[in-house]
VMD Tcl script that draws the C-alpha trace (Angstrom):
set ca {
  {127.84 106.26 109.44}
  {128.17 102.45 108.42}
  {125.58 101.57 106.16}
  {124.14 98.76 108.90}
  {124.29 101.28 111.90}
  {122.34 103.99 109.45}
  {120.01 101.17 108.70}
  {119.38 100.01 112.43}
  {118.89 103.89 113.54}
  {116.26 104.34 110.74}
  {114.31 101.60 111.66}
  {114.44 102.31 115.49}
  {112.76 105.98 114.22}
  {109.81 104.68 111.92}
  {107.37 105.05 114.36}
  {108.32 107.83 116.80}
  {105.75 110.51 116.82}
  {107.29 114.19 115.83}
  {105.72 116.36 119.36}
  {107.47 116.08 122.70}
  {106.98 113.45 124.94}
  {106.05 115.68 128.06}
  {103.64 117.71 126.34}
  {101.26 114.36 125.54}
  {100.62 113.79 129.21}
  {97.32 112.65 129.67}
  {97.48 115.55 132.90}
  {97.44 118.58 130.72}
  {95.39 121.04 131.65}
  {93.19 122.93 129.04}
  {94.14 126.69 128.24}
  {92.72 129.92 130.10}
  {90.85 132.45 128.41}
  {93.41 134.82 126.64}
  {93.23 138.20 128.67}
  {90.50 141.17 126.65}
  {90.23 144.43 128.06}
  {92.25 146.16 130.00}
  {93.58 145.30 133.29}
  {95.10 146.83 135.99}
  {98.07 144.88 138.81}
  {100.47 145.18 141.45}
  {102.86 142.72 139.32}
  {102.71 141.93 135.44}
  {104.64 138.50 134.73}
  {105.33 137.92 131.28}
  {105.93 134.29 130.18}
  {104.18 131.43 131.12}
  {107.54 129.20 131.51}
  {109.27 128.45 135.02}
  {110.93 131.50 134.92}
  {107.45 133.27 134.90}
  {105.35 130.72 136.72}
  {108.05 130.87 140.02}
  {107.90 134.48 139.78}
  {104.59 134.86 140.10}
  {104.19 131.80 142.38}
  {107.36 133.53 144.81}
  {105.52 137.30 144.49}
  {102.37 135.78 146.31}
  {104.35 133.97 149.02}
  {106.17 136.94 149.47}
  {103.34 139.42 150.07}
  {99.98 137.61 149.24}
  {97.81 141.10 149.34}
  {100.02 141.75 146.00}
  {97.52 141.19 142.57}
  {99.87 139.47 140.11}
  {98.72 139.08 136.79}
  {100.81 136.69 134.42}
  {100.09 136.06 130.44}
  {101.57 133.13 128.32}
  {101.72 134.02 124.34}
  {100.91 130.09 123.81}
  {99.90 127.70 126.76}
  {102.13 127.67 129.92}
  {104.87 124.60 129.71}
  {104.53 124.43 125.73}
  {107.93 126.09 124.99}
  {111.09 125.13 126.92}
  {109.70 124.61 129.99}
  {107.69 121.07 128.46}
  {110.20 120.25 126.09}
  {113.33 119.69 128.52}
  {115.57 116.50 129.80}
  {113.76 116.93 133.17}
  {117.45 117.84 134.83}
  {116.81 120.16 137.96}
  {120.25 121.16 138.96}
  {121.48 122.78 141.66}
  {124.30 124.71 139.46}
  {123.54 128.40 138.76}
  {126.57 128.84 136.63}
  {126.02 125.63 133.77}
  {127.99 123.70 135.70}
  {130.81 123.50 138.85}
  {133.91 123.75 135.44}
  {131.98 127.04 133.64}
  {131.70 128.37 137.74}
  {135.43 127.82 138.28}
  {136.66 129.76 135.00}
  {134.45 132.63 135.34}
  {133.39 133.55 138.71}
  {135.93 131.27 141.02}
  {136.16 133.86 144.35}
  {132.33 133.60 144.28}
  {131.66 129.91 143.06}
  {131.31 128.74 146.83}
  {128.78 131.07 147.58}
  {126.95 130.30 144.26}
  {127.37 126.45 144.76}
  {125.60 127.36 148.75}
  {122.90 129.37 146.95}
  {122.37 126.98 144.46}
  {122.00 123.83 146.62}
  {119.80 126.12 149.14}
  {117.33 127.03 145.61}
  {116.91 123.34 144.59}
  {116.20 122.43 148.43}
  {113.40 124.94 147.87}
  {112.25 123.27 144.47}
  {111.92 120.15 146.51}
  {110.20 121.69 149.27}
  {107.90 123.69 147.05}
  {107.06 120.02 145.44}
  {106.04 118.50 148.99}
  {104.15 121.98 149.88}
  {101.92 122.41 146.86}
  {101.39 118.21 145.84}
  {103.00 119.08 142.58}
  {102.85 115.47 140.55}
  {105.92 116.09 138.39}
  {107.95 112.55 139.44}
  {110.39 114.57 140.89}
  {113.83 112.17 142.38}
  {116.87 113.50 143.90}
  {119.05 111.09 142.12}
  {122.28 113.10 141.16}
  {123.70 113.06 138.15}
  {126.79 111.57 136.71}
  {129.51 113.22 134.42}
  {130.70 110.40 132.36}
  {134.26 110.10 130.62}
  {134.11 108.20 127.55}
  {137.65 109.31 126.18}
  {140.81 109.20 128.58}
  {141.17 113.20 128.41}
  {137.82 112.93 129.78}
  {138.81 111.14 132.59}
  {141.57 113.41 133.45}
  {139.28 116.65 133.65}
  {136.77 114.50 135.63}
  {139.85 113.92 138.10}
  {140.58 117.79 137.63}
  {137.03 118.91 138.73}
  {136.91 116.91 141.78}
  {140.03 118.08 142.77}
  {139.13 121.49 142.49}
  {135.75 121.07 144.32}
  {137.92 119.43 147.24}
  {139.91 122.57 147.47}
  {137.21 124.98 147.81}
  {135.36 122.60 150.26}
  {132.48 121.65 147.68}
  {133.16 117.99 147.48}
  {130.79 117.07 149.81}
  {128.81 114.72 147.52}
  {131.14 113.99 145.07}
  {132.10 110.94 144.15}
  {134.58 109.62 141.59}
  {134.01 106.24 140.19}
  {136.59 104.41 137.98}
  {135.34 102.05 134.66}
  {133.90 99.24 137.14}
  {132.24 101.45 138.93}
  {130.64 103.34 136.93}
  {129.52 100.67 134.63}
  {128.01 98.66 137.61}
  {125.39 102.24 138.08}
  {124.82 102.17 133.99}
  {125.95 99.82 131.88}
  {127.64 101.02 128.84}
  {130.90 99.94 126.93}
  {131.45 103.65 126.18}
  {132.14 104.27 130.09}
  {135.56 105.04 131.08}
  {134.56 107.21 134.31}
  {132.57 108.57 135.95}
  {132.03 111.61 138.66}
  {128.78 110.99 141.04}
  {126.95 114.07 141.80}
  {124.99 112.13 144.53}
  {122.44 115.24 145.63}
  {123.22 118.52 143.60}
  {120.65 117.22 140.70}
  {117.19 116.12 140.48}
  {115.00 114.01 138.10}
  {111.61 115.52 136.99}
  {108.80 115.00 134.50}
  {109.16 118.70 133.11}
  {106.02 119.66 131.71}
  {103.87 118.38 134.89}
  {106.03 120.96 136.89}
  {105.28 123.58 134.53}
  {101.41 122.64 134.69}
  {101.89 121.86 138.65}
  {103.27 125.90 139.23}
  {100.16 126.92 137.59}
  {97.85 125.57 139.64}
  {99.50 126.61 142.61}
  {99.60 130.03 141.25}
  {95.65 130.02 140.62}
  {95.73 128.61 144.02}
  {97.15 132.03 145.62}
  {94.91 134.38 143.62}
  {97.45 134.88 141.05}
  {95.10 135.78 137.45}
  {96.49 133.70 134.27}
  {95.94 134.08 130.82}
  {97.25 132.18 127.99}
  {97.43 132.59 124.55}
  {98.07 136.36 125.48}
  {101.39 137.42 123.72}
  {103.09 140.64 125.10}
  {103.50 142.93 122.47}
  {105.09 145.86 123.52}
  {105.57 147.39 126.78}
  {105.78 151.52 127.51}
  {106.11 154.08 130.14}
  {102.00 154.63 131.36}
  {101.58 156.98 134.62}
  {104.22 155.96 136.66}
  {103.95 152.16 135.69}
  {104.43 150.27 132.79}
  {102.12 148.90 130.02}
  {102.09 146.02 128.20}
  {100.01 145.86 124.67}
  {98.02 142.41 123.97}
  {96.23 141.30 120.70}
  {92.83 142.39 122.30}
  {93.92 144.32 125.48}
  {95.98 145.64 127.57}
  {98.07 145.44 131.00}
  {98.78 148.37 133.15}
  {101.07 147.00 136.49}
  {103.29 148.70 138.82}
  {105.92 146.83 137.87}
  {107.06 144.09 135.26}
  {108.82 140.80 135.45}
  {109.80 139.66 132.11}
  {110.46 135.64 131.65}
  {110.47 135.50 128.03}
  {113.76 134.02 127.72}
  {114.48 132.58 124.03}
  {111.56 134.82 122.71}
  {112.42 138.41 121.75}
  {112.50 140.79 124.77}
  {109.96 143.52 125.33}
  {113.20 145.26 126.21}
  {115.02 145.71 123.22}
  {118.29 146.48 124.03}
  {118.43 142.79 125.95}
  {118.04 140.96 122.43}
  {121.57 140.66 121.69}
  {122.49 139.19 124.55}
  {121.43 135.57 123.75}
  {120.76 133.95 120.30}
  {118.26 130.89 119.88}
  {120.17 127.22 119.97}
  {118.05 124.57 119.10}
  {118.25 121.05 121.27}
  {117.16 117.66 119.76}
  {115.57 114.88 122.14}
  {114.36 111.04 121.77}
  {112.31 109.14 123.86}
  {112.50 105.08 123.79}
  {109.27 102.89 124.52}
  {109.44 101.33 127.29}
  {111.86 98.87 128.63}
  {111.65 95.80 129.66}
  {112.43 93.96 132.30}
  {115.29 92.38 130.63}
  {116.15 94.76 128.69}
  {116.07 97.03 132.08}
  {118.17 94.61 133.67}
  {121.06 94.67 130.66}
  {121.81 98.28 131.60}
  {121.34 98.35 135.47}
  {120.59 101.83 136.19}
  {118.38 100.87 139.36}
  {119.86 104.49 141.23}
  {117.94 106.31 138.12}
  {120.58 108.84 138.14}
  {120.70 111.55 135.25}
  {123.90 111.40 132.83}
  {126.11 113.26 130.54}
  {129.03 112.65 128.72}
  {131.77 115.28 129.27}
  {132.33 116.10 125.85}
  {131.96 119.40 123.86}
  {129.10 117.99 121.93}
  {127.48 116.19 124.27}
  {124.58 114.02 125.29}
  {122.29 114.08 128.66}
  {119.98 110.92 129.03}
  {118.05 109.81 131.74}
  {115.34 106.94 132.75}
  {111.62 108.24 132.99}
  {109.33 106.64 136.02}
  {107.77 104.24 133.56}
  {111.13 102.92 131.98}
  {111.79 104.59 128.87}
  {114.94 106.20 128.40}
  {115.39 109.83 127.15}
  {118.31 110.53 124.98}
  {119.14 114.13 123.95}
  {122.04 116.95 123.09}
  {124.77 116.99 120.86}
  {123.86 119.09 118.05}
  {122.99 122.84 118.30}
  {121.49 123.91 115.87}
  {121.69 128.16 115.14}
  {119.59 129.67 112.20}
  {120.94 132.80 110.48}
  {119.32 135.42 111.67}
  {118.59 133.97 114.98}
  {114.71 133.48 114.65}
  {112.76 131.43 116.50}
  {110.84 129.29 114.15}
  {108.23 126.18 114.11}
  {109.99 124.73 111.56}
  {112.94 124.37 112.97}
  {111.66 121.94 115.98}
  {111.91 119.17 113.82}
  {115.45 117.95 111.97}
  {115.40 114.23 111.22}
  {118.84 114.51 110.28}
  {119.72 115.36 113.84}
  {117.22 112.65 114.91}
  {119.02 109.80 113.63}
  {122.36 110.93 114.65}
  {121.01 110.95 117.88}
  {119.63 107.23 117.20}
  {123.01 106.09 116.05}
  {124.61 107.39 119.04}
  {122.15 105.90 122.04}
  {122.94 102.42 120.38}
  {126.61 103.01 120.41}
  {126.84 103.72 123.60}
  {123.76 100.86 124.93}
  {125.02 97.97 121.88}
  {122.61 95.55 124.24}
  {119.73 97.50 123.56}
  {119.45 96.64 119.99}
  {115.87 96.42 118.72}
  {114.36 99.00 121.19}
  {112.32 101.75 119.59}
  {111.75 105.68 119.74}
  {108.17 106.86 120.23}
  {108.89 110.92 120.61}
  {111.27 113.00 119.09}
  {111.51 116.64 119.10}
  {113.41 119.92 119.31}
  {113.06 123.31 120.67}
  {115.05 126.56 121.15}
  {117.21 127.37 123.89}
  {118.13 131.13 125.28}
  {122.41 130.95 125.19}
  {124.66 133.43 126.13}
  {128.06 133.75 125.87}
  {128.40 133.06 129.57}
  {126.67 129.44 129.35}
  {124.46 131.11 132.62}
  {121.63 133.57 133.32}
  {122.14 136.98 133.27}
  {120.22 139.68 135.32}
  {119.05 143.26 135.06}
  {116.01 146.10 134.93}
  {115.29 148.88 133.05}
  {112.56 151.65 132.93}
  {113.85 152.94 136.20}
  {113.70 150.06 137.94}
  {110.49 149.31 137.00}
  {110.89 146.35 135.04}
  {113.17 143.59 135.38}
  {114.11 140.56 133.56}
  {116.63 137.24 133.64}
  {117.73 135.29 130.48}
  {120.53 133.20 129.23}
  {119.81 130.07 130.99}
  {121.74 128.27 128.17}
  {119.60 124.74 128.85}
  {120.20 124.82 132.89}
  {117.02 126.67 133.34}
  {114.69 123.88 135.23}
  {116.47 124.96 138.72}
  {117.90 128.22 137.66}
  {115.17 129.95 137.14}
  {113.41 130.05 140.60}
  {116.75 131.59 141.79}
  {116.44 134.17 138.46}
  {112.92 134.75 140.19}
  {113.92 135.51 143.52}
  {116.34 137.77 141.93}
  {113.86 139.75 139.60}
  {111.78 140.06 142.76}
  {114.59 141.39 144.14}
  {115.67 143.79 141.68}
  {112.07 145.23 141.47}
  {111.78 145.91 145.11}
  {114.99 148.21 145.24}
  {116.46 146.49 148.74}
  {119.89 145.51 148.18}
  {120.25 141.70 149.13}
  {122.93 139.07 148.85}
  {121.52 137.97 145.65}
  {121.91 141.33 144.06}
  {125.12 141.99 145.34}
  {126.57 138.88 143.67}
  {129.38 139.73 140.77}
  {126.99 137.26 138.67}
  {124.36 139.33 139.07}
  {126.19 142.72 138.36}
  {127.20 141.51 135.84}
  {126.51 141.08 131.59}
  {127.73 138.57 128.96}
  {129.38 140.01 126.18}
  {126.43 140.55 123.48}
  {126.81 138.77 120.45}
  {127.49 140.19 117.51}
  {125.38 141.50 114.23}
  {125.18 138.72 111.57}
  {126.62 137.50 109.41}
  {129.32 137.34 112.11}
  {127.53 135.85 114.47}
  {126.67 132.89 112.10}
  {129.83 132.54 110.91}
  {131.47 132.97 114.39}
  {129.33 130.25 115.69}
  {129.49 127.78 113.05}
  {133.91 128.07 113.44}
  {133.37 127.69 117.41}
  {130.97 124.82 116.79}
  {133.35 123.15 114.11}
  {136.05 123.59 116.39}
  {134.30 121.84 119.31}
  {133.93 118.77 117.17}
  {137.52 119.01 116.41}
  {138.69 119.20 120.16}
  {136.12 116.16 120.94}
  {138.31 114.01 118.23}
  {141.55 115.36 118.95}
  {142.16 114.59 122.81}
  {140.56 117.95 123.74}
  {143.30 120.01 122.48}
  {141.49 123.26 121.86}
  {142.99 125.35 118.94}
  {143.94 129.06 118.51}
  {139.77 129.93 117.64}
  {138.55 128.65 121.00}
  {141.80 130.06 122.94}
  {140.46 133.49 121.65}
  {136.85 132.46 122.35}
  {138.03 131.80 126.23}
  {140.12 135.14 126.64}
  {137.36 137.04 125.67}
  {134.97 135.28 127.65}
  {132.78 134.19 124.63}
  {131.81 130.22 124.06}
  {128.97 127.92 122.58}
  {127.70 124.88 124.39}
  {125.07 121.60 123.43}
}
mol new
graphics top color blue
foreach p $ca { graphics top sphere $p radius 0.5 }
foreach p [lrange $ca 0 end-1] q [lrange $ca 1 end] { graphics top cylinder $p $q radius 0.2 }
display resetview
């Protein structure tokens, strides 16, 4: 990094507060009591993130006689679910290219599916008043390298052969640059309606009210600790209590599974963010941006950004960050290394911006697999059941992964369950220190293919035949 650019990208940091934007809301509800005793339900949730709070939310609407109890280790929205882009896509596979290579005879169905789940986010919005600034913009996939432009070409070309480019549009340097102004932009592909704009953590806090509203019983600050076998049921151990339940739907995602033989099925990635202050009208008006779609660059190691409703401008991605030893850790949601990176980058790509600010910046962990895309399954004779893996694409995802836990725990075989993606596990990742070092090459690689055209050498050809990868 020049010594000027480093300069410019440590000034633009010396105020930004280290906690996530989201999570400052003046909105936020205060916590629940955490749960003492014991307690008895139809339906124990586990995880106070979407994946949780739609599962409980969908058990009610489903059959609202049913007594669902749900418990949050921390406070519902703090983790993943509050710390996110805001990105509510209607992909259930990461993305119409990670579809293609792994599940291509089913990838229309999924794509149907997947655009019939968001309509249902949307809905669900309208039904229950949730104030979470939520915007069907779309989302453009922006080339800022020429092999970029080629795969952009590529992917539209394949969505107009399986009848999926409905909504697609491909916009050349003008054109692209007249929706968001950046000299970076080479091309673009317009997702006008398969992706949605949100203010994360007010859905998160939104899906909890309406799940008090059907009688559903929350408590946070209520960790699962373990979960056994109990008289033809399950139980889950708290710090001061305890949860007997019929059955067991287990959102924990990036936090260790109460099912243990799950756990090596994802490893925790950790995702950087900034927020901007507001812009100004002028400064508003140098980058255009009045469709307030989301973007992302179509490298590797890229970067998502998007506009908030009051005009700041959220800038996140390219690093991903793995620990040895895969632990989820406090310390890790802060790297100012990664932070001003991240600064160096957002004024590369907006130059006219020069002089704008960050007021947030922040980190968290993300669930990956080595799919990119959620993964399904039960245990405990069907008792239990849990979805993981989300791999960042969670915000819409994981309603669908709720309808299919439902699923899964009522036995009835539906066209969710029968779906190869369902069937169907990631490879597990391996024991360290392999998995370190494995990840580090594929990640060093990555950066390599960015600078090199996209040429991918002989480490990631082997990654792809064996159906392994790493993603920002």
């Amino acid at each position: 990094m020049a010594p000027v650019a480093m300069r410019l990208a440590a000034q633009s940091l010396s105020d930004a507060q280290p906690v996530p934007f989201w999570l400052e809301d003046p909105g936020k509800p205060g916590a629940l009591p955490a749960l003492t005793g014991t307690e008895k339900c139809d339906l124990l949730v586990v995880g106070g993130g979407y994946s949780g709070l739609w599962t409980a939310l969908l058990a009610k609407e489903r059959d609202p006689s049913r007594d669902v109890v749900l418990i949050e280790g921390r406070e519902v929205g703090w983790a993943a679910s509050g710390r996110n882009g805001g990105f509510c896509a209607a992909s259930l596979t990461h993305g119409f290219g990670n579809g293609l290579a792994r599940w291509p005879g089913e990838l229309p169905k999924l794509e149907r599916m997947g655009e019939a789940n968001l309509d249902a986010i949307e809905e669900a919005v309208a039904r229950y008043s949730l104030d979470c600034d939520f915007e069907r913009t779309g989302e453009i996939d922006v080339a800022t390298e020429p092999h970029q432009t080629e795969e952009l070409h590529q992917w539209y070309e394949e969505a107009d052969r399986l009848g999926l480019a409905d909504g697609l549009e491909l916009l050349d340097r003008d054109a692209v640059r007249a929706e968001v102004d950046s000299p970076t932009f080479l091309a673009g592909l317009w997702d006008r309606r398969g992706v949605a704009m949100l203010h994360p953590a007010r859905l998160a806090w939104g899906l909890k009210r309406a799940c008090l509203g059907l009688g559903v019983r929350i408590f946070e600050n209520t960790p699962g600790l373990d979960l056994v076998p109990a008289g033809g049921g399950m139980a889950v151990r708290t710090p001061y209590g305890r949860v007997a339940a019929r059955r067991v739907a287990l959102g924990t995602n990036v936090f260790p599974s109460l099912v243990k033989r799950v756990r090596h099925y994802t490893v925790p990635v950790y995702d950087y963010a900034l927020m901007t202050e507001p812009l100004s009208p002028e400064q508003l008006a140098s980058v255009g941006w009045r469709n307030r779609q989301g973007l992302g660059d179509s490298a590797n190691q890229f970067h998502y950004f998007r506009i908030t409703a009051d005009h700041r401008i959220l800038w996140g991605g390219y690093d991903a960050v793995y620990r040895f030893g895969g632990k989820v850790a406090a310390e890790m949601d802060h790297r100012p290394e990664t932070y001003l990176k991240l600064a160096q980058h957002f004024f590369t790509c907006f130059p006219q911006l020069e002089g704008l600010r960050f007021s947030h910046a922040w980190g968290g962990a993300i669930d990956t697999c080595s799919r990119f895309s959620a993964f399904f399954g039960t245990a405990h004779q069907g008792r239990v059941a849990y979805a993981a893996g989300f791999t960042g694409l969670g915000v819409g995802a994981t309603r669908f992964g709720a309808e299919v836990m439902l699923d899964l725990l009522s036995g009835e075989r539906t066209e969710r369950t029968e779906l190869s993606m369902v069937r169907s596990k990631p490879l597990p990742f391996p024991p360290e220190p392999i998995a370190w070092a494995g990840i580090g090459l594929t990640k060093w690689s990555l950066a390599r293919a960015d600078a090199n055209g996209g040429r991918r050498n002989l480490w990631l050809k082997a990654m792809d035949r064996l159906g392994l990868g790493f993603d920002s």
